[in-house]
C-alpha positions in Angstrom: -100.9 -140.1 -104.6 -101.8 -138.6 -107.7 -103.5 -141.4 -109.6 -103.1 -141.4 -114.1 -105.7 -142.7 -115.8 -105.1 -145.9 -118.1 -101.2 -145.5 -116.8 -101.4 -148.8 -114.9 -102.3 -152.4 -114.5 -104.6 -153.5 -111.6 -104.2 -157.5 -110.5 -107.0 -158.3 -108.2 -106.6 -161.8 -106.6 -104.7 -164.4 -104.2 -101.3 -163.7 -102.4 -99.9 -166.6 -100.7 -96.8 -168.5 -99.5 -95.4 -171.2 -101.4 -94.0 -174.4 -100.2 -92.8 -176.4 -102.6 -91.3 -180.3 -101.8 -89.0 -181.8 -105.0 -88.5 -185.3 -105.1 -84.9 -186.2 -105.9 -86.0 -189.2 -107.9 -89.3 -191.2 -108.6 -91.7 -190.2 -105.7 -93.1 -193.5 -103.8 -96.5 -192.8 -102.3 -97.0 -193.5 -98.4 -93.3 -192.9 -97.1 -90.9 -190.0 -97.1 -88.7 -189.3 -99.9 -85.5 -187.5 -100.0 -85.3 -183.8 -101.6 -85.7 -180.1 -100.8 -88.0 -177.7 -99.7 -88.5 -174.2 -100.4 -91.0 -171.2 -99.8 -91.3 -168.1 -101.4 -94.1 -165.8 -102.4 -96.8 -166.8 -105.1 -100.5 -167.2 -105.7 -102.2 -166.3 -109.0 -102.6 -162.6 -108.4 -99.2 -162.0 -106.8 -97.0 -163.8 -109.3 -99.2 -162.1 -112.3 -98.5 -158.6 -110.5 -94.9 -159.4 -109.9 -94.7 -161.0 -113.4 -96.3 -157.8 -115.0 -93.5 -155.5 -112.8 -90.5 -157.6 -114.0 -91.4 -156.4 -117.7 -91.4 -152.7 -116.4 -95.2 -152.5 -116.2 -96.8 -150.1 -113.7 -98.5 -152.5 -111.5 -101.1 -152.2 -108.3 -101.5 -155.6 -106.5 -105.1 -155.5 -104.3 -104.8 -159.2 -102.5 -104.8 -159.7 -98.6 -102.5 -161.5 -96.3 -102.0 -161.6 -92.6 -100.5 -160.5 -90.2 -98.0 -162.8 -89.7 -94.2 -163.5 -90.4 -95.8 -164.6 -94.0 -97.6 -162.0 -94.9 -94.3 -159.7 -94.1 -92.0 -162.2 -96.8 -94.8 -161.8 -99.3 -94.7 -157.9 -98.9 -91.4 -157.7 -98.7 -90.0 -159.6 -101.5 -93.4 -158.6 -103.9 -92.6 -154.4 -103.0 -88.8 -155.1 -104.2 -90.1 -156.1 -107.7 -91.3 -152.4 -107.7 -94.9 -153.5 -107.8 -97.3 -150.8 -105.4 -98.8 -152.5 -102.8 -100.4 -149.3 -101.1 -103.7 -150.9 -102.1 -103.0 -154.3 -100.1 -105.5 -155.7 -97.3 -103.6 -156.5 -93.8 -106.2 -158.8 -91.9 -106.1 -159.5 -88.3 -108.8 -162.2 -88.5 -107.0 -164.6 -91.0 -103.7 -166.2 -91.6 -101.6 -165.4 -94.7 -102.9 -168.0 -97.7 -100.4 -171.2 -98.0 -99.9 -173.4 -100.6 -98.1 -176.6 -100.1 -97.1 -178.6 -103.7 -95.5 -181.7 -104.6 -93.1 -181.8 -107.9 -91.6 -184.8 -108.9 -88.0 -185.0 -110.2 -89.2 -183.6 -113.5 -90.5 -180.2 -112.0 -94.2 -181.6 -112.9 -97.0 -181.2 -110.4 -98.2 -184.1 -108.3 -100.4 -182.8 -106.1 -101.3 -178.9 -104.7 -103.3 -178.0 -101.6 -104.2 -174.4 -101.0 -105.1 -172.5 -97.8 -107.2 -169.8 -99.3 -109.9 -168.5 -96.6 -108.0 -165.0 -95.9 -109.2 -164.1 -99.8 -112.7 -163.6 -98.1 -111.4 -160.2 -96.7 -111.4 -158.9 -100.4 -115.2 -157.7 -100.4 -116.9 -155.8 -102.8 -116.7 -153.0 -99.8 -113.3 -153.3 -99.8 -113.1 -152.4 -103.2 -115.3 -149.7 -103.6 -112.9 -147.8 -101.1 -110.1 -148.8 -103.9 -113.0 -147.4 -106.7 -110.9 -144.8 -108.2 -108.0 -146.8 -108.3 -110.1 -149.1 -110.4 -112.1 -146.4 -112.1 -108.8 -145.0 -113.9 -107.0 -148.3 -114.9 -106.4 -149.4 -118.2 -106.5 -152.9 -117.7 -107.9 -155.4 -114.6 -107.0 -159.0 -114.1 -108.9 -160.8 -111.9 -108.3 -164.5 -110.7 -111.3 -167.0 -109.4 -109.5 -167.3 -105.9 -111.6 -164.3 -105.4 -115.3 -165.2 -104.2 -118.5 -165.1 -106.3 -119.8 -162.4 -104.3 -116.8 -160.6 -105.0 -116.5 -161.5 -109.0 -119.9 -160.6 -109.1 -119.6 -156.9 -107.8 -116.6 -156.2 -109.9 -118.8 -157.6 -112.6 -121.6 -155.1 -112.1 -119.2 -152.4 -110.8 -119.5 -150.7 -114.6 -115.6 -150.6 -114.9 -114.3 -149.0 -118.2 -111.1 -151.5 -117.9 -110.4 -154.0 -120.2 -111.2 -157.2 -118.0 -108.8 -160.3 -118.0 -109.7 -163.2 -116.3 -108.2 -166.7 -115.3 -109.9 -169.1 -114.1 -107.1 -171.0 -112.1 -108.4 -174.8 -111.6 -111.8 -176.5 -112.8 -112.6 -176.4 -109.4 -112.7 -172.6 -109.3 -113.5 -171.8 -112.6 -117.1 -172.4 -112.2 -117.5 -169.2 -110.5 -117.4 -167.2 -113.9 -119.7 -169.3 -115.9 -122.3 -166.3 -115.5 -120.0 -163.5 -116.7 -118.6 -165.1 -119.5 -120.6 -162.6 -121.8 -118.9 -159.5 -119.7 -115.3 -160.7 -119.9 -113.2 -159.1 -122.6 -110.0 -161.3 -122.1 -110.2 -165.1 -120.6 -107.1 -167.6 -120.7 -107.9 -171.1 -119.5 -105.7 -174.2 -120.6 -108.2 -176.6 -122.3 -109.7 -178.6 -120.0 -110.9 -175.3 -118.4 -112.2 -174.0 -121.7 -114.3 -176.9 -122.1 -115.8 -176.9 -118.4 -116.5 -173.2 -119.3 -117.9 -173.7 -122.9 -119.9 -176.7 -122.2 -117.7 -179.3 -125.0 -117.8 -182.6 -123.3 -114.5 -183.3 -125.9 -112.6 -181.6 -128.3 -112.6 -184.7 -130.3 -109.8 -183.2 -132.3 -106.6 -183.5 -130.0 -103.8 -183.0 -132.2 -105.7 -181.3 -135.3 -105.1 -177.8 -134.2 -106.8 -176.3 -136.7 -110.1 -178.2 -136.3 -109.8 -177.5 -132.4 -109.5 -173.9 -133.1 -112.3 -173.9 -135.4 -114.2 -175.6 -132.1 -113.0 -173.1 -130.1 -114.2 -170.3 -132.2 -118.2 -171.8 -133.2 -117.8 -172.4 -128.6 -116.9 -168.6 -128.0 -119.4 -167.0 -130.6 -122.1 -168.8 -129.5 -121.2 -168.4 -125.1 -119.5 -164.9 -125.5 -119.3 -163.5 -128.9 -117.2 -160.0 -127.3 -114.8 -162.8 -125.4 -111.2 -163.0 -126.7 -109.5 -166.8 -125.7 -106.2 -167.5 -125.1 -106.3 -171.3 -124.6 -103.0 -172.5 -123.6 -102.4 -176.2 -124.5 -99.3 -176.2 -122.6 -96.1 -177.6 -124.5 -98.3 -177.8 -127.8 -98.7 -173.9 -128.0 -102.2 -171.5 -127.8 -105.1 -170.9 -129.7 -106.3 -167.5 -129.8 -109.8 -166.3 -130.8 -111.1 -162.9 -130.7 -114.2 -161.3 -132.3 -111.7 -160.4 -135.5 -109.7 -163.9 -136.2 -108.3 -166.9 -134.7 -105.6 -168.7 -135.2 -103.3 -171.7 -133.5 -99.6 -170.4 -132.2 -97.0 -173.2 -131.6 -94.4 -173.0 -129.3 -91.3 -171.4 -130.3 -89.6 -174.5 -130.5 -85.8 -172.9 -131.2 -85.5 -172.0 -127.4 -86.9 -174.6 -125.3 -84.8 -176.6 -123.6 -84.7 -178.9 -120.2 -87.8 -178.3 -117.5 -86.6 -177.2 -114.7 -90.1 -176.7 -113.3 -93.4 -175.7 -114.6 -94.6 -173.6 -111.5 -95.5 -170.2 -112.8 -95.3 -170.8 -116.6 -99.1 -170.1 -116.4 -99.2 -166.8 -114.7 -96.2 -165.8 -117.1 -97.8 -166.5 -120.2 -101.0 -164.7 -119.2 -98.6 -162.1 -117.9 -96.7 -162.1 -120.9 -99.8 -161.9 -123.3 -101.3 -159.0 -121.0 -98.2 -156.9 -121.5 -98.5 -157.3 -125.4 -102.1 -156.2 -125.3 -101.7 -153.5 -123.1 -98.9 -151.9 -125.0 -100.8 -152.9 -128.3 -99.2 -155.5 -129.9 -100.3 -157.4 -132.2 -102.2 -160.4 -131.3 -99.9 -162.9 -132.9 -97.1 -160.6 -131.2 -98.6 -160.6 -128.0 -99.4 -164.5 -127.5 -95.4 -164.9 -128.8 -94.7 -162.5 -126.1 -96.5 -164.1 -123.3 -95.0 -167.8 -124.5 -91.2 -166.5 -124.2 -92.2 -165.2 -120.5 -93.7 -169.1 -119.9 -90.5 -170.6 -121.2 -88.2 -168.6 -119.6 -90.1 -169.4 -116.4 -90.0 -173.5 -116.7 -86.3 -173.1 -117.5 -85.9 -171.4 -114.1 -86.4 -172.7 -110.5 -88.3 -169.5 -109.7 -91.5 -169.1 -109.8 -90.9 -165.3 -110.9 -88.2 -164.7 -113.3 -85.9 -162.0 -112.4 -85.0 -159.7 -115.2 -87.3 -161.3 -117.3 -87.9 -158.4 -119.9 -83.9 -158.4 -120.6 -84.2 -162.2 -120.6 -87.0 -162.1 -123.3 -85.3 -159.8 -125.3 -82.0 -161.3 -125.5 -83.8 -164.5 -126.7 -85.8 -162.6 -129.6 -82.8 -161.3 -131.0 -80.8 -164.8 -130.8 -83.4 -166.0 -133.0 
């Protein structure tokens, strides 16, 4: 394969299956309710790559799954989004990552548990066989399923890539606190951004401007190079960068009923890394990445087929 440089995206991070139990009406704790369960491909690094490929991205996935019946869906369904999975790790010693979540009859979250240990097969050895994949990229995203050990070569790897970075959960994000300096793109929601910046409370919930003002004096003085996109879920993003920052609300014209909120995340990061890498604006490119996120929680997919057409029509409904 003859490899272009900056003619791609490379997502580094997990690949799991996803079971997801709905509750037809108010869940009761301790006995089982009524409702559906379903399974399909997803993880941080998979539905960001598959995200990326349903805006007609060039996209290389480098996760690992097993094995197993699993690791085939994942594979299989992931390829047919045109994403490349040449790059994919197939372990024999681990089980495909699962993640098993609870939504209520809203769509909203009640509880996650993920089964994670097959991301230990992506090793910074591993990834220096994948080094001139890596070399020639124009943009990396990286996701803190990944270990320190691994984080921590890619940190020191001297990578010319723009690096983006989420830090998935409070739980995980901990793992970055050390690179903060090194990353050129970060999007946590807020409660991450304040783990990672050390602000105990914003103290200014609802006074967006005042937040961002926080969140700008937080990233000069952690990780001046940093650019944030801090999603605060249905009350927009702030954005700082080096050059300005500014808060973004939701475009309220097109949201309508939750179905779930699954994946709105990954699309907004997806969405925003699309606008960056084919230079948008900034203001452009957060707009961008919020349309992907609210197509999403209108959908019961956790990947929105035909998403860039989808976007598109939307923009010029306006």
């Amino acid at each position: 394969m003859i490899i272009e440089e900056n003619s791609y995206i490379v997502v580094i991070g997990g690949a799991n299956l996803d079971i997801k139990g709905y509750s037809e009406g108010e869940l009761i704790r301790g006995t089982s309710n009524p409702g559906k369960v379903i399974s399909s491909p997803g993880g941080v690094g998979c539905n960001l790559a598959s995200v990326l490929a349903e805006l007609n991205n060039r996209v290389f996935l480098i996760s690992a799954v097993g094995k197993d019946p699993a690791g085939k869906k994942i594979l299989k369904k992931t390829g047919k989004r045109a994403v490349n999975l040449e790059f994919i790790i197939q372990s024999d010693k681990y089980k495909t990552g699962t993640y098993l979540a609870v939504l209520d009859e809203k769509g909203e979250l009640l509880a996650g548990i993920a089964d994670m240990e097959i991301i230990k097969e992506i090793t910074g050895q591993r990834l220096q066989e994948r080094r001139e994949l890596l070399a020639k990229a124009g943009l990396i995203f990286l996701d803190t399923n990944l270990t320190l050990e691994t984080l921590s070569w890619l940190f020191k790897a001297e990578l010319t890539a723009r690096i983006v970075v989420d830090p998935v959960s409070l739980e995980k994000a901990g793992k970055i606190k050390e690179f903060l300096p090194q990353i050129d793109y970060l999007t946590p929601n807020l409660a991450e951004f304040c783990f990672l910046y050390d602000l105990k409370k914003p103290g200014a919930e609802g006074d967006y401007q005042k937040l961002s003002q926080l969140i700008a004096a937080k990233r000069e003085d952690k990780s001046p190079r940093t650019t944030l996109v801090v999603s605060l879920g249905s009350q927009g993003v702030i954005y700082s960068s080096p050059l300005k920052t500014f808060y973004q609300p939701v475009p309220i014209k097109i949201v309508e009923e939750i179905t779930e909120t699954t994946g709105a995340g990954d699309a907004l990061t997806a969405g925003f890394i699309h606008g960056i890498y084919h230079s948008l604006k900034p203001e452009k490119a957060v707009e961008y990445g919020q349309y992907a996120a609210l197509m999403t929680i209108k959908s019961s997919d956790t990947v929105v087929e035909n998403l860039a057409s989808k976007i598109k029509a939307v923009q010029h409904g306006r």
